[in-house]
C-alpha positions in Angstrom: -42.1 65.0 42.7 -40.7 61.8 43.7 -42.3 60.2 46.8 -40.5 58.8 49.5 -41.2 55.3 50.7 -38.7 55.2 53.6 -41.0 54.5 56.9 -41.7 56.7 60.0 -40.4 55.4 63.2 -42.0 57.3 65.6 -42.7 54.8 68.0 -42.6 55.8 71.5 -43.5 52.8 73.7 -40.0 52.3 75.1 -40.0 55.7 76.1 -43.3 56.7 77.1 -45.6 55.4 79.4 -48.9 56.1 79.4 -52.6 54.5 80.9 -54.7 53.3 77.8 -58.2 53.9 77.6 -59.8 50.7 78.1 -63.0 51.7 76.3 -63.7 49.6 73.3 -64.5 51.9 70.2 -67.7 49.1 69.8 -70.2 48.8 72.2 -72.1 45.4 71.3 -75.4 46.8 73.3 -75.5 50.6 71.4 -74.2 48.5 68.5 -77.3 46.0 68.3 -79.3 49.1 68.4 -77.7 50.7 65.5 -79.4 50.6 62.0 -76.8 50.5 59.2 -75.0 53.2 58.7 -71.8 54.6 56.2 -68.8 52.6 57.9 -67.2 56.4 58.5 -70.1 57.3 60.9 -71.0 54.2 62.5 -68.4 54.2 65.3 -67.0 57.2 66.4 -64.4 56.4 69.7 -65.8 57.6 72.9 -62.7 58.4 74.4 -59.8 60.7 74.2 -56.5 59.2 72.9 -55.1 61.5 75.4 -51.9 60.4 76.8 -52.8 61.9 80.2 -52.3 65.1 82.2 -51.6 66.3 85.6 -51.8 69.0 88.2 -48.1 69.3 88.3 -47.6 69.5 85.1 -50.4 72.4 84.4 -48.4 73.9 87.5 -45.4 74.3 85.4 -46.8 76.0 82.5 -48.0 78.8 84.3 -44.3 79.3 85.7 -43.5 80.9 82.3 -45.3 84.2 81.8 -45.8 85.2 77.9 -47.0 88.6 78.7 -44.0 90.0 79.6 -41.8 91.6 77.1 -39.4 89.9 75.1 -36.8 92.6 77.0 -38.0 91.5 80.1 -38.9 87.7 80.1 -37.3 85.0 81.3 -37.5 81.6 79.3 -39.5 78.9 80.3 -38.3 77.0 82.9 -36.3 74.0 82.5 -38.9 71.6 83.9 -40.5 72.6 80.3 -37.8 70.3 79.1 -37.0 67.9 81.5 -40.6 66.7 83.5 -42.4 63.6 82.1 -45.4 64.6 83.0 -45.0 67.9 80.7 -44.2 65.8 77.5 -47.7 64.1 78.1 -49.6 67.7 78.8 -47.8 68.7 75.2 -49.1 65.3 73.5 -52.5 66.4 74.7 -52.9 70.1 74.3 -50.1 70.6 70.8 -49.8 67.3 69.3 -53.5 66.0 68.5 -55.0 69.5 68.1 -54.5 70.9 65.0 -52.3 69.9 61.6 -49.0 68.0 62.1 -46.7 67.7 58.7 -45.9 63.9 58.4 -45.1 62.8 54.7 -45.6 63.3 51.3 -47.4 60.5 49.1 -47.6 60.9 45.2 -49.2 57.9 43.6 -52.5 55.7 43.5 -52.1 52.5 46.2 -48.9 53.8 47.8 -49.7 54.1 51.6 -47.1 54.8 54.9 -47.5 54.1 58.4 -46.4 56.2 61.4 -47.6 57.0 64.8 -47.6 59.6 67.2 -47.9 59.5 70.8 -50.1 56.3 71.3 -51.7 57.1 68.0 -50.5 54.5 65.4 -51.9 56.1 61.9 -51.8 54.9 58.1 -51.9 57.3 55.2 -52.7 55.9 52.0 -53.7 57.0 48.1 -56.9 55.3 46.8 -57.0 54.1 42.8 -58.7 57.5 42.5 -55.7 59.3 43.4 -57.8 60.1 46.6 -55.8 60.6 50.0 -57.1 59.0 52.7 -55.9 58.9 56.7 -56.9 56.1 59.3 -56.0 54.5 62.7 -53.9 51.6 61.8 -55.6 49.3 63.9 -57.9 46.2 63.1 -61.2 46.4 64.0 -61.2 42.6 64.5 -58.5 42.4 67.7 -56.7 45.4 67.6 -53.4 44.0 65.8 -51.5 47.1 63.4 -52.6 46.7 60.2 -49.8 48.1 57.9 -46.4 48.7 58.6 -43.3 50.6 56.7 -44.9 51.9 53.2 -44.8 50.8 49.6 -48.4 50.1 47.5 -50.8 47.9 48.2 -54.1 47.9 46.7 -55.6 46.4 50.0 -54.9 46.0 54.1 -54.9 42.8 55.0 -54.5 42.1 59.0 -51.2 40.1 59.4 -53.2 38.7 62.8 -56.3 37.0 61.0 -56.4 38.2 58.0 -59.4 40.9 57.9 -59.0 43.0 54.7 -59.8 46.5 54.2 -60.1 48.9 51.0 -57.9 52.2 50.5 -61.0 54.1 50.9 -61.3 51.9 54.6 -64.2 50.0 53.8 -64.0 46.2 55.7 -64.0 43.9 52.8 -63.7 40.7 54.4 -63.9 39.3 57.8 -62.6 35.9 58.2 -64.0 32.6 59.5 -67.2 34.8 61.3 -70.1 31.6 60.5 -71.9 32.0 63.4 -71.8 35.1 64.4 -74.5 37.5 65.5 -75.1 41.3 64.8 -72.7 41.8 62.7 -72.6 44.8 59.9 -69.6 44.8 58.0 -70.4 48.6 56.8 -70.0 49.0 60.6 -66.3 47.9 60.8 -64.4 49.9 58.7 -61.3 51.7 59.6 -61.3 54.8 61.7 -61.0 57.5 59.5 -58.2 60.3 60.3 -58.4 63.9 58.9 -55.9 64.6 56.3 -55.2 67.2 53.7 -52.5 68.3 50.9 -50.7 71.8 50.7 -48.0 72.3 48.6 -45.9 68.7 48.5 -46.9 68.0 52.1 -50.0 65.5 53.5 -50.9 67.2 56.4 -52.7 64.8 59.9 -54.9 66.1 61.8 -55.5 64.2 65.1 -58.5 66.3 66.8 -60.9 63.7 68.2 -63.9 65.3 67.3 -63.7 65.4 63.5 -64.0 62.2 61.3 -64.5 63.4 57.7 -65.1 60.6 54.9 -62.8 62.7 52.5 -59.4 64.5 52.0 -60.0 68.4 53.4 -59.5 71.3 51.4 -56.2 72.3 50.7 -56.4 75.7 50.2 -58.5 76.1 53.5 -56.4 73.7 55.9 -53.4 76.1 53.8 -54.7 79.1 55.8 -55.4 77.4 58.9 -51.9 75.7 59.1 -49.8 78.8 57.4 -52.6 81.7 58.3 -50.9 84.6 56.4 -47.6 83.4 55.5 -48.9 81.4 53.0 -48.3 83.6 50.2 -44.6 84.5 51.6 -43.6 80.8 51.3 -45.5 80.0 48.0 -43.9 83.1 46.8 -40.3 81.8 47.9 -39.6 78.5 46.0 -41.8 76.5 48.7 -43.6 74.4 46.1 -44.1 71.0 44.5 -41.7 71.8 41.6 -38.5 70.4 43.1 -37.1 66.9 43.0 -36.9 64.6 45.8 -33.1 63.9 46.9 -33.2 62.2 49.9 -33.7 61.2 52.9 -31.2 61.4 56.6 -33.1 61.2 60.3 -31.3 61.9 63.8 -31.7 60.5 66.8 -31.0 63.2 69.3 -30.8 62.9 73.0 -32.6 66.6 74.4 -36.2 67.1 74.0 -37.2 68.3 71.1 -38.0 71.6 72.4 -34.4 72.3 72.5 -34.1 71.5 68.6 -36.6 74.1 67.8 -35.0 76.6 70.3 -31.5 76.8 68.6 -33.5 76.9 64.7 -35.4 79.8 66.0 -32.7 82.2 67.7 -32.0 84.3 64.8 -28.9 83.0 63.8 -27.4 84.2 67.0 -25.1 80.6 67.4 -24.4 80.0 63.6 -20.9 82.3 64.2 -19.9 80.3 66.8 -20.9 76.8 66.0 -21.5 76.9 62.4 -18.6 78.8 60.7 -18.4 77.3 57.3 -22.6 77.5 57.2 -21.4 81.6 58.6 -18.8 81.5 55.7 -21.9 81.3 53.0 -24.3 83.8 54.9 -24.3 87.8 55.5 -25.4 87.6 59.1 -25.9 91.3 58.9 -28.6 91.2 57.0 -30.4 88.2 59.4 -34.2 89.4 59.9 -37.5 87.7 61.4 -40.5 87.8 60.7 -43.7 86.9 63.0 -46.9 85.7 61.7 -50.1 83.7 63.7 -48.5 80.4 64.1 -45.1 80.6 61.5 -41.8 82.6 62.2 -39.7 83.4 58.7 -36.4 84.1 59.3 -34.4 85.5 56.2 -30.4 86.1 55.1 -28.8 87.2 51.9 -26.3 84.5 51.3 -22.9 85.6 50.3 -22.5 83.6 46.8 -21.6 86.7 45.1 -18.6 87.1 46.7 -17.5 83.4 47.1 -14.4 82.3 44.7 -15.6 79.1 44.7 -17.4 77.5 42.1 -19.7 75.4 44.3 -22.2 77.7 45.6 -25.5 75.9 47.4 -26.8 78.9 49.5 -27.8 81.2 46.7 -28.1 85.3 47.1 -31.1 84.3 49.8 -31.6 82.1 52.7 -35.1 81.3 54.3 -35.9 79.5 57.6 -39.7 78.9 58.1 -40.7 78.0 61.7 -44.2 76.3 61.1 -45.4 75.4 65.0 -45.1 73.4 66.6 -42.5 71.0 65.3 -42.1 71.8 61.0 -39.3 73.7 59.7 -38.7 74.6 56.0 -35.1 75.6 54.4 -35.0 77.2 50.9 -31.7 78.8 50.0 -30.0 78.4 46.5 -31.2 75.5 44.4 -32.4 73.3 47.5 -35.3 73.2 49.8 -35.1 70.9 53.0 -37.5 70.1 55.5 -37.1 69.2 59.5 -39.9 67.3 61.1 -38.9 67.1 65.2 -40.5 64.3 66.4 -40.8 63.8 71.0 -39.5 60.4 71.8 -39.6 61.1 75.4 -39.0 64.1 77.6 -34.8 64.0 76.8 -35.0 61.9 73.5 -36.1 63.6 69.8 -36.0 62.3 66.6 -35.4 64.8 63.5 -36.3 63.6 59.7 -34.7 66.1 57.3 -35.9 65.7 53.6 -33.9 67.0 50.8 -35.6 68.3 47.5 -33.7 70.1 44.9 -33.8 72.0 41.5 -34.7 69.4 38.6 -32.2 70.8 36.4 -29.2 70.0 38.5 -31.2 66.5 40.1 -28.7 64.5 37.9 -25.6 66.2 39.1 -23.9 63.7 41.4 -21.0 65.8 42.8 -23.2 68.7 43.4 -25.9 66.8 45.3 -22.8 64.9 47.3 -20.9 67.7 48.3 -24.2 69.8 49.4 -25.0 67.2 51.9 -22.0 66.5 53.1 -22.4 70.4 54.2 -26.1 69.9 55.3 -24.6 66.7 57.4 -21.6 68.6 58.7 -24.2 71.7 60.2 -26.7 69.0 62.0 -23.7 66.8 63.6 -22.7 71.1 65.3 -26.5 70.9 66.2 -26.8 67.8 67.7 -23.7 68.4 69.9 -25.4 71.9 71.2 -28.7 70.6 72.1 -27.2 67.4 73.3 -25.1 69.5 75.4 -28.0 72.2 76.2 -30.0 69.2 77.4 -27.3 68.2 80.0 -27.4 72.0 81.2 -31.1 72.1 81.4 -30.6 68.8 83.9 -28.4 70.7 85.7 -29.3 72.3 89.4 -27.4 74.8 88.5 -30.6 76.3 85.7 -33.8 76.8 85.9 -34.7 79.6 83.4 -32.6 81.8 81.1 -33.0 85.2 79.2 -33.8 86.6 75.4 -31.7 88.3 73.1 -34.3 90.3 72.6 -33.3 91.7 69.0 -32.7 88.1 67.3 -34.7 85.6 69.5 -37.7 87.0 68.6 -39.1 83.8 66.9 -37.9 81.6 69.8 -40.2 83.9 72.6 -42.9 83.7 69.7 -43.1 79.6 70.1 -42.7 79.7 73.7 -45.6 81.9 73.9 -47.4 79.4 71.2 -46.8 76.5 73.7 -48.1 78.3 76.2 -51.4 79.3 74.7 -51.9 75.6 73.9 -51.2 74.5 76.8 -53.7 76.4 78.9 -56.4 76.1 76.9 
């Protein structure tokens, strides 16, 4: 599989604001008393990179109730969608616990950069073909170390020039003569946790865990996927396919609303989506639940099509991998959605195309899919864009459940929920 090399920008400083810890991740004292350790154990951060919580915002998640009936509920309330202080309470509680899905990497020394929240992270390939996840920030003064993506068989600090291995190790520190109780095994870079399933490097920003190596990837598989694993291995979700491209969206609704209108059972595609509605038997939409992924499934309507082009196939699939990951197979392709928060009205999508290596080479194919694909996210973008407005409105605070095709939308409120109490 190709690997992309386009960078993340998921930078939300202009949009967020948020009290940094002012903690330094070294403390000379408990440092001089140190002996020398591994540079993965020697300085674990002390504090949270929480983005911070409040009482008002905890207030609001209990105004959504997840154990009423799907027949019964009402959705959670627009200040879900709408309050800053929520967005920060989601950073906390949904975004650095568990696995995220942030990029693939293929090759020895080819790295990318991203952050999340006030995490600023760099994922990189070793000359072993090991993966490897850190904080990408200098030990030295804090400056970002790497930027974009591309290969690089070191990290050098574009501030003073520190350089660091693949594997994290300080190599050198510059123009230190003079200085006292200093360990350069004690000054690597802060290691992330990171695993592969399938095609996708999966983060994982937990504070408490700092492994010194890539996790299992048939373990973290189970914990990300729990028992749809097999369903989606078994359905074309593999690292067979050919990478196309890539297309990211800048959408103005929190990106709540995103995953709302991919998980309502194709209840809008009719309506707002009639060429995509063209290709699909909606008839035969179904969803399925599992621990933390909804699978929604529709035979596509290629048989009976006239037309040549054909880039459904006889079967659709929609996995819903909380909180933010989607996956598309249907026909020769498979596409991915990453829904990034760039504030509480602001999201930013990444879709990724992959597709059948037989027809990779088949310009006209691969140009008139995506200028289908293209054609069903500018109808999306205009819903939640317009959904978002609504959920500003005084005029809403919560709404209702098709109960027989928004199954998988209750299912992630319910998710959020949990997460957020705990």
């Amino acid at each position: 599989m190709a690997m992309m090399l386009k960078p993340l920008s998921l930078n939300l400083r202009e949009t967020l604001e948020f009290n940094k810890p002012r903690d330094r991740y070294l403390n000379l004292r408990s440092y001089q008393q140190r002996s020398l350790n591994p540079i993965f154990n020697s300085c674990k951060p002390s504090h949270s990179w929480s983005l911070g919580t409040s009482d008002e915002a905890q207030r609001l998640v209990d105004e959504f109730n997840p154990n009423i009936p799907i027949q019964e509920a009402l959705t959670p309330p627009s200040s879900w969608y709408t309050h800053p202080s929520f967005l920060s309470l989601e950073f906390d509680r949904v975004f650095f616990r568990g696995w995220q899905a942030v990029e693939q990497i293929k090759c020895p020394r080819d790295f990318f950069t991203g952050s999340l929240g006030n995490v600023e992270y760099v994922i990189c390939r070793d000359d072993k073909g090991i993966v490897h996840a850190f904080h990408n920030v200098c030990r030295h003064h804090a400056s970002l170390l790497a930027f974009g993506s591309g290969k690089k068989s070191c990290f050098v600090c574009p501030y003073h020039g520190w350089t660091y291995g693949l594997d994290g190790a300080l190599l050198k520190a510059t123009r230190i003569t003079g200085i006292r109780n200093f360990n350069i095994n004690e000054l690597g870079l802060i290691p992330l946790k990171v695993a592969i399933w399938g095609p996708f490097v999966l983060l994982n920003l937990e504070k408490e865990s700092f492994p010194q190596q890539e996790a299992d990837g048939n373990v973290v598989g189970n914990e990300w996927l729990g028992s749809s694993s097999e369903m989606l291995s078994t359905n074309g979700v593999d690292s067979s396919l050919s990478y196309v491209c890539r297309r990211e969206y800048t959408i103005e609704c929190n990106w709540k609303v995103f995953c709302d209108n991919y998980l309502d059972g194709g209840y809008h595609v009719p309506y707002a989506h009639k060429g995509l509605a063209y290709g699909l038997k909606l008839e035969s939409y179904s969803t399925t639940i599992f621990e933390k992924v909804s699978i929604q499934r529709c035979d596509g309507d290629s048989v009976e099509s006239k037309d040549d082009f054909d880039r459904l196939g006889s079967k659709v699939l929609y996995a819903f991998i909380y909180p933010n990951f989607m996956i598309n197979r249907y026909g020769p392709w498979l596409d991915t959605n990453l829904v990034l928060p760039l504030g509480p009205r602001k999201c930013q999508v990444i879709f990724d195309y992959f597709l059948d290596a037989s027809l990779k080479d088949d310009i006209s194919f691969i140009e008139r899919s995506l200028e289908d694909s293209e054609r069903v996210q500018m109808e999306d973008i205009i819903l939640c864009e317009a959904v978002q407005r609504g959920l500003e409105s005084p005029a809403y605070c919560s709404g209702r459940y098709a109960p027989t095709v928004e199954q998988a939308m209750h299912h992630f409120h319910c998710l959020l929920y949990e997460n957020l109490r705990s």
